[in-house]
VOGU-3710 file (C-alpha; in Angstrom, 3 decimals, decimal comma):
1> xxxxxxxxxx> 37,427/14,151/-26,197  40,563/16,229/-25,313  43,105/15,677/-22,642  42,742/18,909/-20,199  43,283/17,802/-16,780  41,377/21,141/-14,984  44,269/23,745/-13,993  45,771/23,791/-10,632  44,132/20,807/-10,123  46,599/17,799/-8,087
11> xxxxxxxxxx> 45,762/14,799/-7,007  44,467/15,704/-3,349  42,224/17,957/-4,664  40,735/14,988/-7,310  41,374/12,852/-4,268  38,977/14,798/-1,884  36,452/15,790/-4,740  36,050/11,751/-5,536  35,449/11,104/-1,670  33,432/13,553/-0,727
21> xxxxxxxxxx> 31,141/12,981/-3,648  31,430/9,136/-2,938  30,167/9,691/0,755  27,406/12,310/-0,401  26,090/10,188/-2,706  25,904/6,999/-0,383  24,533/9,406/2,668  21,716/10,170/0,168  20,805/6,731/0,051  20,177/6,348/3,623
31> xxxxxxxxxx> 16,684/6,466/3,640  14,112/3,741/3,809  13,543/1,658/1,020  10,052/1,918/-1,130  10,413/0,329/-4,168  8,451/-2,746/-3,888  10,179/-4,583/-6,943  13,070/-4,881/-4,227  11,074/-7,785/-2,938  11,057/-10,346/-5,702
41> xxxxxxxxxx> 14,922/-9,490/-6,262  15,036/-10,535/-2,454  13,306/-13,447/-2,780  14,669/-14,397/-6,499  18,423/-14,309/-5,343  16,787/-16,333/-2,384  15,728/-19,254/-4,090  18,959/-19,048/-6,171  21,130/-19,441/-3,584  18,825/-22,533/-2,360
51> xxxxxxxxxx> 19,069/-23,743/-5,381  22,869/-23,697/-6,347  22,237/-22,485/-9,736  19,896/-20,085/-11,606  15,990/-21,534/-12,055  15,116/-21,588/-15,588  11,273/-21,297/-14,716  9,315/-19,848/-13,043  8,335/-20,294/-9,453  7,385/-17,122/-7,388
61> xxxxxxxxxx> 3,778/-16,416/-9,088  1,205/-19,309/-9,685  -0,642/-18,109/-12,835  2,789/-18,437/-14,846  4,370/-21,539/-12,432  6,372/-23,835/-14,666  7,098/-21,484/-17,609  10,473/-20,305/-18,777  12,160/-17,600/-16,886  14,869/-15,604/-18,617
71> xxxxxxxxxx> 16,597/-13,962/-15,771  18,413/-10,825/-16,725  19,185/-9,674/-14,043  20,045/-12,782/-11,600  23,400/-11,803/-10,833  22,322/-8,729/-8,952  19,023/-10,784/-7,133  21,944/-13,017/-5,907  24,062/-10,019/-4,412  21,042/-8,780/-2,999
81> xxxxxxxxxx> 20,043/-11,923/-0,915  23,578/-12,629/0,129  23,362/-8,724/1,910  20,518/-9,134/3,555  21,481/-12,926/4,590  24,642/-11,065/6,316  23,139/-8,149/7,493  18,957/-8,158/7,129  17,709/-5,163/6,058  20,777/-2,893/6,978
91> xxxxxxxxxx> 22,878/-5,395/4,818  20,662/-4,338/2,367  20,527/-0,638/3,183  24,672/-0,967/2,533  24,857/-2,592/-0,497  22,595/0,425/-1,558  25,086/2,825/-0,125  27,969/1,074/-1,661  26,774/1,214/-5,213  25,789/4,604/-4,661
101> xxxxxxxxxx> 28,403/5,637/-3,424  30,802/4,163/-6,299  28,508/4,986/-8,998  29,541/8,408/-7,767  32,695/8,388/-7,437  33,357/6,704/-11,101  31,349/9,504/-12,876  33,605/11,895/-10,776  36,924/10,012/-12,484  34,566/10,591/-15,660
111> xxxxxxxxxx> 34,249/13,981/-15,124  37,864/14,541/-14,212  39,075/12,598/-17,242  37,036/14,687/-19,714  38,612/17,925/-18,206  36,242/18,992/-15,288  38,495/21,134/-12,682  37,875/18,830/-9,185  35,919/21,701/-7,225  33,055/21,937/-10,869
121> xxxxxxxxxx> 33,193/18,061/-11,014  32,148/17,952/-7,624  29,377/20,661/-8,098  27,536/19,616/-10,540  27,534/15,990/-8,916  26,140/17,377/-6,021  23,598/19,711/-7,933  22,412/16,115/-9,625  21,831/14,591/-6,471  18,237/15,076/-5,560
131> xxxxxxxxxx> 17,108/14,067/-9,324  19,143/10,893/-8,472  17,761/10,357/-5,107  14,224/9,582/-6,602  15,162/6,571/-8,418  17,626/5,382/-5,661  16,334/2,480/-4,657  17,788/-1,305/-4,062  17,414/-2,188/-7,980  19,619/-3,178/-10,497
141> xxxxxxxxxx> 20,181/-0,562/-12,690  22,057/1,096/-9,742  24,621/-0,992/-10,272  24,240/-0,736/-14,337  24,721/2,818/-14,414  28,006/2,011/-12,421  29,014/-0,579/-15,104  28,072/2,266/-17,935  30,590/5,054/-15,791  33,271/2,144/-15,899
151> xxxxxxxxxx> 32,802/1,562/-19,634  33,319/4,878/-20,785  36,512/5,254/-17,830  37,864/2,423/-19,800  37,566/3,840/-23,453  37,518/8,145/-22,745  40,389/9,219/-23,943  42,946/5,841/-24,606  43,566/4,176/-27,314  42,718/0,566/-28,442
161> xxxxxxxxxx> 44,793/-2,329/-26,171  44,024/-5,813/-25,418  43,966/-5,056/-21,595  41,177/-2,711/-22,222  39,101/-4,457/-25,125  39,231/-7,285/-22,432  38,640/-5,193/-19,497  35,711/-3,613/-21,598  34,525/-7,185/-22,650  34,435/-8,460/-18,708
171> xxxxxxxxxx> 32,477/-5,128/-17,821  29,749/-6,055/-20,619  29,430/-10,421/-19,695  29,173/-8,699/-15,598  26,154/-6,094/-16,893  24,542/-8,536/-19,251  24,028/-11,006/-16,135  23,132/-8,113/-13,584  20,492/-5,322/-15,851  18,818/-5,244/-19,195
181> xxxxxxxxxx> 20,194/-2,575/-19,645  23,299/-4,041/-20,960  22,955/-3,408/-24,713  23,954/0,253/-23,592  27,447/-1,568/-23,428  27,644/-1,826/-27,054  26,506/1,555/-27,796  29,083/2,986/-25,543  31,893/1,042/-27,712  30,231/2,539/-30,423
191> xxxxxxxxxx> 30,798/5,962/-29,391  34,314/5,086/-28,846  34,404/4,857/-32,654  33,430/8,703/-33,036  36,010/10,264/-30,470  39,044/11,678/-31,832  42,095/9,351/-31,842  44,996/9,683/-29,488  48,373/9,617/-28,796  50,208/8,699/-31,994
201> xxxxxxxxxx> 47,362/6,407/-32,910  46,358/6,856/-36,539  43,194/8,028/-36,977  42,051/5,598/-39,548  43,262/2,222/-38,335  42,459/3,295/-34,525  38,916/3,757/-35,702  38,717/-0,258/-37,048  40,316/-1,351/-33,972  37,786/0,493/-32,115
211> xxxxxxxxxx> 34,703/-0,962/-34,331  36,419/-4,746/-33,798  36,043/-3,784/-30,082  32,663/-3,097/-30,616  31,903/-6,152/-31,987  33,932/-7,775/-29,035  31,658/-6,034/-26,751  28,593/-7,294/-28,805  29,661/-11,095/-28,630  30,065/-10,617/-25,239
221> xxxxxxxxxx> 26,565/-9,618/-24,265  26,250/-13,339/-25,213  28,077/-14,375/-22,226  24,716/-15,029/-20,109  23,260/-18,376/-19,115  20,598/-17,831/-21,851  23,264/-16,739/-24,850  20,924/-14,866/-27,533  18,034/-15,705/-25,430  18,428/-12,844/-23,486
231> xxxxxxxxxx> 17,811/-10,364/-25,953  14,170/-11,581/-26,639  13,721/-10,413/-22,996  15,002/-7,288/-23,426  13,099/-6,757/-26,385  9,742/-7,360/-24,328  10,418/-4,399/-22,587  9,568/-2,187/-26,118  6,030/-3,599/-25,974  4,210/-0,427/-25,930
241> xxxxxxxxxx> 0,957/-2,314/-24,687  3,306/-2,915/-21,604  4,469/-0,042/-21,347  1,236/1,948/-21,387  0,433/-0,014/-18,228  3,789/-0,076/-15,994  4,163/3,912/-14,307  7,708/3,448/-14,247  8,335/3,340/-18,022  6,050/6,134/-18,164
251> xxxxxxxxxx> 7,623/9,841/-19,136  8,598/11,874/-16,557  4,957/13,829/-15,328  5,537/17,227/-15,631  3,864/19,832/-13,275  3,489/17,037/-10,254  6,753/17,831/-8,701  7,748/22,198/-9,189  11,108/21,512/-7,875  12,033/18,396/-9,716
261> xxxxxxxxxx> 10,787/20,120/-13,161  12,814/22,763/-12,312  16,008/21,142/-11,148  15,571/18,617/-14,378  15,381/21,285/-16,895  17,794/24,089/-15,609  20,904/20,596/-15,489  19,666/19,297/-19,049  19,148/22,999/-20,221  22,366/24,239/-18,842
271> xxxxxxxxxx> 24,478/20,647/-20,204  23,054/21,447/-23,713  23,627/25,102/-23,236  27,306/24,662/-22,300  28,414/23,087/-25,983  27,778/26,854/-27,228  30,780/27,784/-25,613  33,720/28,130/-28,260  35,906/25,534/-26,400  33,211/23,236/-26,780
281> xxxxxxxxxx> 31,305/23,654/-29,922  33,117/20,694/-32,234  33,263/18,081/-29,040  30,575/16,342/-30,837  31,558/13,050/-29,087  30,716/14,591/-25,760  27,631/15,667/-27,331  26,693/12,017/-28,246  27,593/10,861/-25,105  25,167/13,264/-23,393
291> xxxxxxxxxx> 22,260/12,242/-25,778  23,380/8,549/-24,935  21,769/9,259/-21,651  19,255/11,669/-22,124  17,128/10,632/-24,959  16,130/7,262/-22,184  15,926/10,031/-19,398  13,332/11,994/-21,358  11,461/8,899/-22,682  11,118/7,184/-19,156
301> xxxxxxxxxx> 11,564/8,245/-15,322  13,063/4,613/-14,808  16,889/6,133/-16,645  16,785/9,674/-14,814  19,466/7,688/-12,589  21,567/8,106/-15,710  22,065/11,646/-16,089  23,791/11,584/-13,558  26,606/9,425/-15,442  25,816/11,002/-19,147
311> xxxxxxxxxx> 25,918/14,677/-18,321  26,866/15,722/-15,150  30,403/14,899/-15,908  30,133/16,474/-19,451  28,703/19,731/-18,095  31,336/19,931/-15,078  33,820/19,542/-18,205  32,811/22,116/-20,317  32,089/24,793/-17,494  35,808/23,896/-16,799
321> xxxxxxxxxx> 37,380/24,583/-20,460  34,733/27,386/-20,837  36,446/29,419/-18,149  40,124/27,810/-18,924  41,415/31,101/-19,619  40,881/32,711/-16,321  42,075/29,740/-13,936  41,960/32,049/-10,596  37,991/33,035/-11,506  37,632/29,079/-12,497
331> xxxxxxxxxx> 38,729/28,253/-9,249  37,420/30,523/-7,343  33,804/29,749/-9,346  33,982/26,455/-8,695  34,344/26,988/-4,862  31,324/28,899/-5,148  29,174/26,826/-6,932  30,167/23,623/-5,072  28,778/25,534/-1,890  25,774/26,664/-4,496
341> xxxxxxxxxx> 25,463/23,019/-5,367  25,105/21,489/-1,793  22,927/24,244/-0,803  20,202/23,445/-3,566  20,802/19,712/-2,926  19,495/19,558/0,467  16,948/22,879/-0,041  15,724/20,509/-2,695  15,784/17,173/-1,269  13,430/17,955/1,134
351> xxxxxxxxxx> 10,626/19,079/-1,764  11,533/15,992/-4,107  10,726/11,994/-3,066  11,602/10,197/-0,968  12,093/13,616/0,690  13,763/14,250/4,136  12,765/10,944/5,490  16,252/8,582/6,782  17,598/5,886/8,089  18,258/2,251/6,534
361> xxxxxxxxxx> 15,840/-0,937/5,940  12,487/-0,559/4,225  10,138/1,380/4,348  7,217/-1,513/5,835  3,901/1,344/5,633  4,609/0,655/1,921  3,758/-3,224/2,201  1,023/-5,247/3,386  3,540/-6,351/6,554  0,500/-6,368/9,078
371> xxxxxxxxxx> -2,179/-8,679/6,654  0,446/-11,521/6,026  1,157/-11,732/10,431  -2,331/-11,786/9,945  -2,355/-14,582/7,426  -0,031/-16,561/8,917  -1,264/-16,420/12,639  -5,307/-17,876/11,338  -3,323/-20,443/8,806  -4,062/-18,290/5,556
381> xxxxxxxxxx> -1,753/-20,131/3,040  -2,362/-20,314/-1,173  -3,258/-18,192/-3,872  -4,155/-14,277/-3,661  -5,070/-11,682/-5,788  -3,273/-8,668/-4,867  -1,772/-5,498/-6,473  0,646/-6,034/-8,818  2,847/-4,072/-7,042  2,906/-5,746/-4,225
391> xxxxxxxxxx> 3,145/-9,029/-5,696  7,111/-9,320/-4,669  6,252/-8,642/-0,893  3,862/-11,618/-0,537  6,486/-14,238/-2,299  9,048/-12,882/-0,029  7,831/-12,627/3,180  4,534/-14,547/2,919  4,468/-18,301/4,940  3,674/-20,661/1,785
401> xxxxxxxxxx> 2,167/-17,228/-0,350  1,635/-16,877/-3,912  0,912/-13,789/-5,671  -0,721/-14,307/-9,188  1,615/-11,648/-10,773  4,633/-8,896/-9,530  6,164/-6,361/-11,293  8,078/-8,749/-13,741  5,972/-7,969/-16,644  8,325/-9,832/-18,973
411> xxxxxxxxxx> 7,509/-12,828/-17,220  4,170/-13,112/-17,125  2,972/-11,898/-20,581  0,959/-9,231/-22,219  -2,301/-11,550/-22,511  -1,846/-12,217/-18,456  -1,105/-8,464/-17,697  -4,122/-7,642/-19,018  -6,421/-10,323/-18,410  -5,508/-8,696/-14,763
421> xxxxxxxxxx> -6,075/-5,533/-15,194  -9,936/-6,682/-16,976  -10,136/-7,945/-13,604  -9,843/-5,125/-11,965  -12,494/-2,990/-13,932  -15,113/-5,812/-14,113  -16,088/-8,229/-11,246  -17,876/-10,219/-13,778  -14,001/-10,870/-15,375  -12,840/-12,015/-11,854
431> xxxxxxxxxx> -15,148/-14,108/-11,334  -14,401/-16,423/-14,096  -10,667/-15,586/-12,978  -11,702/-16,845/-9,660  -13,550/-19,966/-11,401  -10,355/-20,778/-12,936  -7,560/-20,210/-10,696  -9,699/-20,492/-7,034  -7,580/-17,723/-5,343  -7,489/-18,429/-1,506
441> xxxxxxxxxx> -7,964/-14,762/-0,980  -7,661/-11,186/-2,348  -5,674/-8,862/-0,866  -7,071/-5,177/-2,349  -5,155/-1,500/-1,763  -8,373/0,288/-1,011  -6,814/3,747/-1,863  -5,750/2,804/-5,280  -7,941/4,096/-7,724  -7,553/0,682/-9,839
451> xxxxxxxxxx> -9,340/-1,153/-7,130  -12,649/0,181/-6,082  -14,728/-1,103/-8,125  -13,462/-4,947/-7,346  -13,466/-3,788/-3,772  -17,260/-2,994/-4,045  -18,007/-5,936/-5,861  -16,596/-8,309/-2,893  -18,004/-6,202/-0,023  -21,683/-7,166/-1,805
461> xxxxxxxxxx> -20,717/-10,906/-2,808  -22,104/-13,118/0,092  -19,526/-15,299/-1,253  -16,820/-12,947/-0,179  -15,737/-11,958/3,366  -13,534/-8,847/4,544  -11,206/-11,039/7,040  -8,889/-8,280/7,533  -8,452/-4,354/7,421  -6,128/-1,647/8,291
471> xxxxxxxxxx> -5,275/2,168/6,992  -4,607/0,777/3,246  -5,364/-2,950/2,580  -7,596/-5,156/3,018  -7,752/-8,884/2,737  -11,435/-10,584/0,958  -11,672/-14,825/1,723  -14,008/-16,844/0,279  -17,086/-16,671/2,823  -17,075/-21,052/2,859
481> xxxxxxxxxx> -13,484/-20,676/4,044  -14,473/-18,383/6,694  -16,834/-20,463/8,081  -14,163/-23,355/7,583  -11,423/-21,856/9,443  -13,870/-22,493/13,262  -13,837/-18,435/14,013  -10,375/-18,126/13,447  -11,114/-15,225/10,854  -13,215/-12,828/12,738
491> xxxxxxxxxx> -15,398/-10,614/9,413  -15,764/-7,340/9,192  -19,431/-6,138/8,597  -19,624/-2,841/9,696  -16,097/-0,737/8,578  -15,625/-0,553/5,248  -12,629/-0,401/2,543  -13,249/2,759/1,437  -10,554/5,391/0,515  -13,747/7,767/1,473
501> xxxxxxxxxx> -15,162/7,546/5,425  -18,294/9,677/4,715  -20,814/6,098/5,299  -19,933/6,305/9,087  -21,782/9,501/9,459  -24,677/7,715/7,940  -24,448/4,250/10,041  -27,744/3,444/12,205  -27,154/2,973/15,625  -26,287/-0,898/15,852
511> xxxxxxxxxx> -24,082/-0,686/13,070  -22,333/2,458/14,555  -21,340/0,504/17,449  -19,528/-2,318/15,590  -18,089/-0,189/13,520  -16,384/1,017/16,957  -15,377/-2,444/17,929  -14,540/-3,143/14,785  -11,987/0,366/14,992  -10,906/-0,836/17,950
521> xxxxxxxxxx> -9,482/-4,257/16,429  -7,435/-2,248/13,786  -6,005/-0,103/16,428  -4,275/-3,151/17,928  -1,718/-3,368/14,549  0,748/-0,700/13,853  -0,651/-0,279/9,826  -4,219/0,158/11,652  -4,245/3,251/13,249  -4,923/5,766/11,211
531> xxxxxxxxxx> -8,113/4,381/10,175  -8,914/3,475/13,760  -8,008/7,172/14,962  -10,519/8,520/11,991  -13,177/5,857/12,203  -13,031/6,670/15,779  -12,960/10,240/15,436  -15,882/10,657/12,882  -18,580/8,433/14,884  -17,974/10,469/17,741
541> xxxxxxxxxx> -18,501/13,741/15,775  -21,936/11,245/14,408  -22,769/10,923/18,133  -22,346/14,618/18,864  -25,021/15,263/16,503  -22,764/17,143/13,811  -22,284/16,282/10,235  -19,854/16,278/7,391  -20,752/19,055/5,068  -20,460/22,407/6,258
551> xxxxxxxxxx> -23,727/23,583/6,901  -24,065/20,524/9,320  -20,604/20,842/11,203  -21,564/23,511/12,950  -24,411/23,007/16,173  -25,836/24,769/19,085  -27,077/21,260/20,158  -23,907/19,318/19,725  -22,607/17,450/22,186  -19,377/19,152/23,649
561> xxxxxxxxxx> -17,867/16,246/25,261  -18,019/13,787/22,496  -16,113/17,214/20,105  -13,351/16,780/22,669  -12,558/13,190/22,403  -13,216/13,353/18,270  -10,699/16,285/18,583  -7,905/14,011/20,530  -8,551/11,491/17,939  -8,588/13,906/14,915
571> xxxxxxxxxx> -5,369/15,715/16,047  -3,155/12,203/16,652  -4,153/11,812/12,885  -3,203/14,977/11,448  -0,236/14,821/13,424  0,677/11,882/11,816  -0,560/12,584/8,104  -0,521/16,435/8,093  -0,416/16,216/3,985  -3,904/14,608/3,763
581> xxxxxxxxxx> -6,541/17,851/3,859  -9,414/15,548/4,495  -8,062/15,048/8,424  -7,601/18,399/8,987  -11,188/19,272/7,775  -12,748/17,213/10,140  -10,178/18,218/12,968  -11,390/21,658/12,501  -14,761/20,821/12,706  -14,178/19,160/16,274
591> xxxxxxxxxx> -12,235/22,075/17,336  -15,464/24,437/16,136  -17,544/22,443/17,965  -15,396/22,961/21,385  -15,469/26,767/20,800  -11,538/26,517/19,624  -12,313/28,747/16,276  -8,590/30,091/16,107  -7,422/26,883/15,848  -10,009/25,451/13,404
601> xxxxxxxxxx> -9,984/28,326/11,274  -6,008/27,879/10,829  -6,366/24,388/9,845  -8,773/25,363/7,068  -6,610/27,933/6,011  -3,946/25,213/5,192  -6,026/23,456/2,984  -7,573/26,334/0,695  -7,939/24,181/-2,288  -10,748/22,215/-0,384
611> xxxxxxxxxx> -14,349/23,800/-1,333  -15,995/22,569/1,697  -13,099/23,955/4,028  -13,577/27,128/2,293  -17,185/27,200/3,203  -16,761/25,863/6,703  -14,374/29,114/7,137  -16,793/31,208/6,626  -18,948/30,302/8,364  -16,571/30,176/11,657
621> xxxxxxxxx> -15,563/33,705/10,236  -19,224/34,959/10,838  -19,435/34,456/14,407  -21,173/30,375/13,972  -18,137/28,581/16,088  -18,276/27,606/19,759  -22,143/28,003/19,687  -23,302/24,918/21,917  -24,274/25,508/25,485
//
């Protein structure tokens, strides 16, 4: 790895790149934060900070209460707590921002120390930026990824020196206490073995020096209140029965996200691309270093935060020294693709997760905020079967809550994992679950495709009772604890957890009208309004005599009045949730109804991929809209 600085660069130009990509890259973290894992972190470096010292077993999630807990990561749980214990959620929001932000600006001092001209270092930074944005979230390897930049600052280009095999040595004891990702630490002091030697250093004894630093490095992974332990953990994570089951380890999913598959393969194509360039071709170390990162990018979406630390640097580099011998065009190139670069990064942003959405704290539509008030306010305390995902919520916010598992798969075991998910598919498994562990409730994501069949199995259990429902969760108790809690717990009998609302248009008449009370409770809490607004808005379409499938959305005898309020319903919903095609199928048939067949026909026009929408079009096309007297 050479020494070429970028010509007519100075240090106000490096100076300004290295800000302005340190701001950009902590204004792209200012959006609400979704990652549930964020939760046990919260309430991890909670209970650490109660505690004075690191636990050593287990204590968020009852099934594994008790059991050793090998905490790689407690270090950043700790940092965590102590910003939201100054500053709530916006304390959080910055410590998100600051690592971001840092993170950036140290793979900008990469990129400038490998050769990059400031203007191309700053491009492609910017250019990576809405790849990075969808794993930005309040997690540890955010700061890991900064460690890893501040590794290879310490090594790129300088020879062997106590300062820096100690400086290098501190970096890896602070990243084996904050990520499992640490053992990266020792393959980047590897990789300092295969770059060129420097200075006056002599190639052959600079090379041993370099492998005693690795070893160094290696010993100092050790440096964790668990010593060797620790690497047992990290080995858990290569389980490939885990991994089959956690989405996050899973590869990236091609074809789900156009932009994203575009943007991904045009940086990785262009970074391997750019080493064809005769200044490049025999920079084999900056080749390795690239392939550091990518081979983990390519194997799991949970290290495309990387890339931006393995090859944007190395491809701002070698578009610099590919165009070294014009310097005026360089310049003048990089100029243009820095304004090329933001312009794709917020074009982009707005296609790729989490999208345009901003502003700091979390994201709360992602949690079950609404059924733990809930909880709390009838004196619903104990043990609950919930998503895995959302096991870190209930331990941190819940009042005397506790989740059977969370996302710390590590933790809790294969045979636990998937015991659970056994659950899931067959009721008959749950119920000698439930025999065993007597959960005090189950709190079910309706519109997760893992969960219907449970749901269905509790809805028909007289020994289960739906206490609680909004838009995405709802909450089964055990029917004796119902009756128990003196009418605290009001049941649901008539609404139903169904991702699908097609049973309301098929509801007698009694049942009909508690299903309307019943729409009118969930309306009261902020996570219950969409399904009020649609609950709503389908029984009145019911009571104006109109169906759901095309051929019986469409009336002379329907009842014009009862179209109008479905349609004011309908239209606060797809106003809310345009995305969902379902809502603005049924809008459209209120707006038929009311003789508004413009309008209807335009909705259905945005949701061509919907057969019955297609079919419903044409027949509004052929004169059968705004029929009734």
């Amino acid at each position: 790895m050479g020494t070429f600085e970028g010509q007519g660069a100075n240090r106000t130009s490096r100076a300004t790149s290295l800000a302005l990509m340190a701001l950009l890259a902590a204004a792209a973290s200012v959006f609400p934060a979704m990652d549930p894992d964020t939760y046990f972190h919260l309430a991890i470096g909670r209970d650490i900070a109660s505690a004075g010292w690191v636990p050593r077993t287990e204590s968020l999630c009852f099934w594994a209460e008790g059991e050793p807990f090998v905490n790689h990561e407690w270090l950043f749980d700790l940092a965590a707590w102590w910003a939201y214990d100054v500053g709530g959620e916006i304390g959080v929001s910055v410590l998100r921002a600051l690592l971001s932000g840092l993170l950036f600006a140290l793979a900008g001092m990469l990129a400038l120390r490998l050769g990059a001209a400031p203007s191309m270092a700053f491009a492609a930074a910017v250019t990576f930026l809405p790849i990075y944005r969808m794993s930005l979230e309040v997690r540890p390897h955010l700061a890991a990824y900064a460690l890893a930049a501040a590794c290879l600052l310490v090594i790129i280009n300088r020879p062997v020196t106590w300062a820096r095999t100690l400086g290098l040595a501190a970096l890896t004891v602070l990243w084996a206490n904050t990520h499992g990702s640490f053992p990266l630490a020792v393959a980047i002091a590897g990789l300092w073995v295969l770059m060129p030697s420097t200075g006056d250093s002599t190639p052959g004894p600079e090379r041993l020096r370099r492998l005693g630093v690795t070893g160094v490095v290696a010993l100092a992974t050790l440096v964790n209140p668990w010593g060797i332990g620790l690497i047992e953990t990290v080995l858990h994570h290569t389980d490939r029965r885990i991994l089959d089951l956690v989405p996050e380890w899973w590869p990236v999913s091609w074809g789900d996200l156009p932009a994203f598959d575009a943007l991904f393969l045009a940086l990785i194509g262009g970074t391997l691309l750019s080493f064809l360039s005769r200044a490049n071709r025999t920079r084999l170390a900056d080749l390795a270093l690239v392939l550091l990162f990518l081979i983990p990018a390519a194997t799991s979406q949970k290290f495309t935060l990387g890339l931006a630390v393995g090859l944007g640097p190395v491809l701002a580099a070698n578009g610099t020294r590919a165009l070294a011998g014009n310097p005026r065009w360089a310049g003048r190139l990089g100029l243009g693709l820095s304004a090329a670069a933001l312009g794709i990064a917020v074009t982009l942003s707005s296609a790729i997760p989490p999208g345009p959405r901003l502003g700091p704290g979390f994201d709360r539509d992602q949690t079950p905020a609404d059924a733990l008030a809930w909880a709390a306010d009838v004196g619903l305390h104990g043990r609950w079967f919930q998503p895995i995902d959302q096991g870190g919520f209930l331990a941190w916010a819940g009042t005397d809550t506790r989740p059977i598992v969370d996302g710390r798969t590590y933790v809790h075991g294969v045979d636990r994992i998937l015991a659970y998910v056994g659950a899931l598919a067959d009721p008959d498994a749950f119920r000698r679950m439930h025999r065993t562990l007597a959960f005090d409730a189950v709190l079910a994501d309706y519109h997760d495709p893992a969960f219907p069949r449970l749901v269905e199995a509790l809805r028909t259990d007289p020994a289960w009772t739906l206490g609680w429902l909004d838009s995405r969760f709802a909450v089964f108790l055990p029917t004796r604890a119902v009756i128990a809690s003196q009418e605290r717990v009001k049941a649901f009998t008539a609404l139903r957890p169904e991702a699908s609302p097609l049973y309301l248009f098929d509801l007698d008449p009694a049942t009909a009208q508690a299903a309307r009370a019943e729409a009118s409770r969930v309306e009261s809490t902020p996570q219950g309004r969409e399904l009020a607004w649609l609950a709503q808005g389908l029984l009145d379409l019911r009571g104006a005599g109109l169906g759901w499938e095309p051929m019986a959305a469409l009336s002379r005898n329907a009842d014009p009045a009862a179209c109008e309020q479905a349609e004011s319903r309908l239209a606060l919903l797809v106003t809310r949730r345009p995305d969902v095609p379902m809502y603005r199928y049924f809008l459209a048939i209120a707006q038929a109804c009311g003789g508004r067949c413009a309008e209807a026909s335009r909705h259905l026009e945005r949701i061509p991929d919907f057969p019955d929408a297609r079919r419903l079009a044409r027949r509004i096309a052929q004169g059968e809209c705004g029929l009734n007297p």
